[in-house]
N, CA, C and O atoms as CSV, one atom per row, in Angstrom:
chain,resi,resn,atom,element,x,y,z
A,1,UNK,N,N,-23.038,30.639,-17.784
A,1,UNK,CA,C,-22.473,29.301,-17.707
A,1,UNK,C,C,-20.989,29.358,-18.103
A,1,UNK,O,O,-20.691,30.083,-19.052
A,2,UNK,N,N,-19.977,28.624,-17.434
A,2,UNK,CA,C,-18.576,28.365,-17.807
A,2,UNK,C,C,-18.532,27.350,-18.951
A,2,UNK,O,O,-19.143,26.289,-19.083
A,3,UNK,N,N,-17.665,27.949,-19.724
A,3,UNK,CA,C,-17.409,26.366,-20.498
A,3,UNK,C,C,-15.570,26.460,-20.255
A,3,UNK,O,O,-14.802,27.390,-20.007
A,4,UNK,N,N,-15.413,25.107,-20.457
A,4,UNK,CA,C,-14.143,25.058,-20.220
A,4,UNK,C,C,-13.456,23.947,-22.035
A,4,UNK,O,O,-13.811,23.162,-22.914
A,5,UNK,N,N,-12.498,24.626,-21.587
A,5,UNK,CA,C,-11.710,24.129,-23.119
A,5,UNK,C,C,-11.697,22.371,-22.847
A,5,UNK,O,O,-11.760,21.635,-21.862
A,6,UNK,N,N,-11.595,22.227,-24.116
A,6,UNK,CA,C,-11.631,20.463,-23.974
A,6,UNK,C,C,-10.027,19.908,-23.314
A,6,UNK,O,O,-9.742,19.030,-22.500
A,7,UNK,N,N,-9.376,20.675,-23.934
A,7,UNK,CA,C,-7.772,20.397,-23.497
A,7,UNK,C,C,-7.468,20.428,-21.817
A,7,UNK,O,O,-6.630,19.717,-21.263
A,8,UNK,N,N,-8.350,21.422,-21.142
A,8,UNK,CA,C,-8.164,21.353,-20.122
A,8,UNK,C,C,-8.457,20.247,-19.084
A,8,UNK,O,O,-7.714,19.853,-18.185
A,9,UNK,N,N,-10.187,19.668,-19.530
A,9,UNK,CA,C,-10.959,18.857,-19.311
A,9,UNK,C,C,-9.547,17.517,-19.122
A,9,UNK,O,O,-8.754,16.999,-18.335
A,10,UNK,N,N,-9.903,17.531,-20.115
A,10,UNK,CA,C,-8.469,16.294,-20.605
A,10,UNK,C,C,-7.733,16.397,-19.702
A,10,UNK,O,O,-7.694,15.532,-18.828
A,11,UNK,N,N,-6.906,17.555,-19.678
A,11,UNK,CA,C,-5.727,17.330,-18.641
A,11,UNK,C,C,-5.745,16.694,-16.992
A,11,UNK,O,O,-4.889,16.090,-16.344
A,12,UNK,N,N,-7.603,17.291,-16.567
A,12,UNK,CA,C,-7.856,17.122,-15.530
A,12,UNK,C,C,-8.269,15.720,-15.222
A,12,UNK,O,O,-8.101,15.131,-14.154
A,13,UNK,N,N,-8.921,15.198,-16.479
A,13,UNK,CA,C,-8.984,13.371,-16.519
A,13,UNK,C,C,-7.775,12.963,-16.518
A,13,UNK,O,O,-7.647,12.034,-15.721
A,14,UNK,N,N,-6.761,13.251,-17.083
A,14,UNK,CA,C,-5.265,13.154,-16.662
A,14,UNK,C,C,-5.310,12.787,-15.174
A,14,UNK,O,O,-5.735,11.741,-14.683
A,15,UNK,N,N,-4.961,13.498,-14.760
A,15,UNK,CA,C,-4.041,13.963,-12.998
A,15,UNK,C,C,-5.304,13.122,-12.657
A,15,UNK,O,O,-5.011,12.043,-12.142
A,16,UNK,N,N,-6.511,13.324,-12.800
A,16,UNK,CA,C,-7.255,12.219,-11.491
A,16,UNK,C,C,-7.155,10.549,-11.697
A,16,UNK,O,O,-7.304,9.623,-10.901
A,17,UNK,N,N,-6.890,10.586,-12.885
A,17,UNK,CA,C,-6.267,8.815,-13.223
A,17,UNK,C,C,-5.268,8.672,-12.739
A,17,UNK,O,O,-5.226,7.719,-11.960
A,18,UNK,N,N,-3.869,9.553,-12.928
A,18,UNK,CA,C,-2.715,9.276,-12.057
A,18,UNK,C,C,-2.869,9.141,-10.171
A,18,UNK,O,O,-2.355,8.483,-9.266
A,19,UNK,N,N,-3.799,10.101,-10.317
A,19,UNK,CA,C,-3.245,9.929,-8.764
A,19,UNK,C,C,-4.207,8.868,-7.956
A,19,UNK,O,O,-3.904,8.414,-6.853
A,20,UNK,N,N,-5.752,8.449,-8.869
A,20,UNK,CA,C,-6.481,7.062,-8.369
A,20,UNK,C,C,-5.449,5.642,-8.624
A,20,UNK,O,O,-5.665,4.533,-8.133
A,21,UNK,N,N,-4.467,5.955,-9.384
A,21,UNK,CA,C,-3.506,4.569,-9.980
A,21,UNK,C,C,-1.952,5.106,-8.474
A,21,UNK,O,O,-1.130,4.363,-7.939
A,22,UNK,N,N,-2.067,5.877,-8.379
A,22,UNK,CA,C,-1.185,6.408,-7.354
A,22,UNK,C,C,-1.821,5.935,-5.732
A,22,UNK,O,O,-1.163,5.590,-4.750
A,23,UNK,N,N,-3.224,6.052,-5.861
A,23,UNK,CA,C,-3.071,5.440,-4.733
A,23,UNK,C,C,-3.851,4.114,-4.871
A,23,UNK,O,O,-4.745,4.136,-4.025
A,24,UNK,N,N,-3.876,3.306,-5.373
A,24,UNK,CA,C,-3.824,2.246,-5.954
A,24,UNK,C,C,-2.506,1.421,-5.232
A,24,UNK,O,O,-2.523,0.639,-4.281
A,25,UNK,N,N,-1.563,1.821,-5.916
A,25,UNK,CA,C,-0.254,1.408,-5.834
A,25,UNK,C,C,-0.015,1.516,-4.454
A,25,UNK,O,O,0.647,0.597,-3.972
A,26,UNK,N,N,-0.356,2.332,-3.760
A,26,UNK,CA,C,-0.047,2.498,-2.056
A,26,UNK,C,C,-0.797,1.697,-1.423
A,26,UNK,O,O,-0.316,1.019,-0.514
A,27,UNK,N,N,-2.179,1.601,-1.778
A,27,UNK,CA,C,-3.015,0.415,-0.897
A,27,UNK,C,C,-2.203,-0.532,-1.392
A,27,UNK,O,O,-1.233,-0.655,-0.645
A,28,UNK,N,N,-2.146,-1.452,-2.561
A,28,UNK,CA,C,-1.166,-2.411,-2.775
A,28,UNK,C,C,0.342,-2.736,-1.732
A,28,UNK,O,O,0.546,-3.901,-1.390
A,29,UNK,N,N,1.090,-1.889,-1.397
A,29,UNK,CA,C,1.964,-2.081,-1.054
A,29,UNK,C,C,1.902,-1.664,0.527
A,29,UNK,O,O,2.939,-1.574,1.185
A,30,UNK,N,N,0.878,-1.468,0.974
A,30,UNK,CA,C,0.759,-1.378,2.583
A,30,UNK,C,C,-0.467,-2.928,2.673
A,30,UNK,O,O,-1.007,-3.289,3.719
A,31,UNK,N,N,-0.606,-3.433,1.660
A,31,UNK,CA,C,-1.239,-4.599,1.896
A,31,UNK,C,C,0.387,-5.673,1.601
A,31,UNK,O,O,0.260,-6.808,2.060
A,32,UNK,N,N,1.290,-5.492,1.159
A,32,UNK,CA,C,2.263,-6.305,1.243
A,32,UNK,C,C,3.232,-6.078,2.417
A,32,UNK,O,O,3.970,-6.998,2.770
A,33,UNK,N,N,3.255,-4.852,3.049
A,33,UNK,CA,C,3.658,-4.583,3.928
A,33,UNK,C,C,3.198,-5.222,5.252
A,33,UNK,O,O,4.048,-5.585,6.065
A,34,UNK,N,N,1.687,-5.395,5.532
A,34,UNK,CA,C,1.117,-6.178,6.432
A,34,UNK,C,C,1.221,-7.405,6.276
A,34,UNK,O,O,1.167,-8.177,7.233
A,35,UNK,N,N,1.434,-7.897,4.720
A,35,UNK,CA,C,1.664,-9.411,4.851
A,35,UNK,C,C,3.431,-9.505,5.506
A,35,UNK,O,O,3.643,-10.371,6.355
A,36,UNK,N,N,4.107,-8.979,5.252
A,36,UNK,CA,C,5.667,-9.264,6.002
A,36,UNK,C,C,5.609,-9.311,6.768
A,36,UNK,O,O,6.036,-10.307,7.353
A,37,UNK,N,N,4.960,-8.154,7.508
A,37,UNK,CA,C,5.083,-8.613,8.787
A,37,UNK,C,C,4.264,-8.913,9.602
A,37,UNK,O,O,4.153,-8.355,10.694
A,38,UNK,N,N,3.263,-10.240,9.020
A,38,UNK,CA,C,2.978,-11.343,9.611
A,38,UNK,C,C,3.891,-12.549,9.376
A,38,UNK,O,O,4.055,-13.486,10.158
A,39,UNK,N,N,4.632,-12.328,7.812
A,39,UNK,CA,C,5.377,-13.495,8.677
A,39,UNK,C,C,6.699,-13.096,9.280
A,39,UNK,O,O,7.138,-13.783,10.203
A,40,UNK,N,N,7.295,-12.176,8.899
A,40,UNK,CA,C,8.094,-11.722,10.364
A,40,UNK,C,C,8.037,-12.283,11.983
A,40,UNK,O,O,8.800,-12.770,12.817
A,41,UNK,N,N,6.342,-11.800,11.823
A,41,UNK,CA,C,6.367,-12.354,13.807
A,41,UNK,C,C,6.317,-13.756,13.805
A,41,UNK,O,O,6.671,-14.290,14.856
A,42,UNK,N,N,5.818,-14.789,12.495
A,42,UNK,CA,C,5.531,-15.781,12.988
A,42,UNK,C,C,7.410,-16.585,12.402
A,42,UNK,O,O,7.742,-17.652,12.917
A,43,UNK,N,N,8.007,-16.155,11.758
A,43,UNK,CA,C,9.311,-16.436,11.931
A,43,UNK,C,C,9.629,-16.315,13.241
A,43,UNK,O,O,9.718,-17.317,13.950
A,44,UNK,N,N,9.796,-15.313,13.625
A,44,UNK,CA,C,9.982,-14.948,15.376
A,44,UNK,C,C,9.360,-15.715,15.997
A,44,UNK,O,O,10.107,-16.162,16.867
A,45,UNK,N,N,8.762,-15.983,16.039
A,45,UNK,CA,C,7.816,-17.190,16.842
A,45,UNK,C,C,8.954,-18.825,16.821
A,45,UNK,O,O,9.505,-19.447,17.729
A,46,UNK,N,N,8.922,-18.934,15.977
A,46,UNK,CA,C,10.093,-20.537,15.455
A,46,UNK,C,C,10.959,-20.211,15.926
A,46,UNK,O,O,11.270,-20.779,16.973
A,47,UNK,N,N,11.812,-19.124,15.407
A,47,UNK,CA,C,13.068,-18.212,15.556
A,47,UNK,C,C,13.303,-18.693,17.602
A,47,UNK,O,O,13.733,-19.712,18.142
A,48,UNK,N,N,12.716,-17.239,18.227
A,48,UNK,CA,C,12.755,-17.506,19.427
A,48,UNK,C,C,11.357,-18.228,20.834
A,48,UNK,O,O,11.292,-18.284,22.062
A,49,UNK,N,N,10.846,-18.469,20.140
A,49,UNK,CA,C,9.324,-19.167,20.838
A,49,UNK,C,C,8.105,-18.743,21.046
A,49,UNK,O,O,8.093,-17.603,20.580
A,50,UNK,N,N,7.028,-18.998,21.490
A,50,UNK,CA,C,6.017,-18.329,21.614
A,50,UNK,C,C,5.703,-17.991,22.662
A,50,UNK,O,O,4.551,-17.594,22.842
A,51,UNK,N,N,6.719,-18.044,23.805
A,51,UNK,CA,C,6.224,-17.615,25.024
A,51,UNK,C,C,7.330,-16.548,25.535
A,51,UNK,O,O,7.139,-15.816,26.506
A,52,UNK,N,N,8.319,-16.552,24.884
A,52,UNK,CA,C,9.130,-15.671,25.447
A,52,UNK,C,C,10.410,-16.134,26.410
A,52,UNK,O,O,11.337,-15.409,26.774
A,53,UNK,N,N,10.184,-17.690,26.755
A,53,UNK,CA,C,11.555,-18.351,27.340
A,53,UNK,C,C,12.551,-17.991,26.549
A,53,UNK,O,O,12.215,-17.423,25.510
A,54,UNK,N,N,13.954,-18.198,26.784
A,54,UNK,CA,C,15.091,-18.572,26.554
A,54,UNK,C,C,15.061,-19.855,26.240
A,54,UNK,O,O,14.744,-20.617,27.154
A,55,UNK,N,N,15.378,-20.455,24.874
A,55,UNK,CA,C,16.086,-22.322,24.989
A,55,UNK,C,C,16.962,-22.211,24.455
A,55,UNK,O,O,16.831,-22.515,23.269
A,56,UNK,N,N,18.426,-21.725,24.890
A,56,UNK,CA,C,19.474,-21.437,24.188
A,56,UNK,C,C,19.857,-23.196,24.342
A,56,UNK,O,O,20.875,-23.654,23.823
């Protein structure tokens, strides 16, 4: 059987908390990313119309 040092253990609960809070932070911000740009298009929409005419 392996045993492994406690310090190491530790370290490795370390790095897998950082990088579950790491990507944490990325789902977060590709969920704010999809919210912009919905309203992006729907600015664009007011902005220049919903059909694509010209009403200068």
């Amino acid at each position: 059987m392996i045993k492994h040092r406690a310090d190491s253990i530790q370290k490795l609960n370390d790095e897998q908390a950082a990088e579950a809070k790491k990507d944490k932070t990325i789902a977060e911000q590709a969920d704010t990313i999809e919210l912009l740009k919905g309203c992006i298009m729907e600015l664009a929409d007011v902005v220049y119309g919903d059909g694509g005419e010209v009403t200068a």
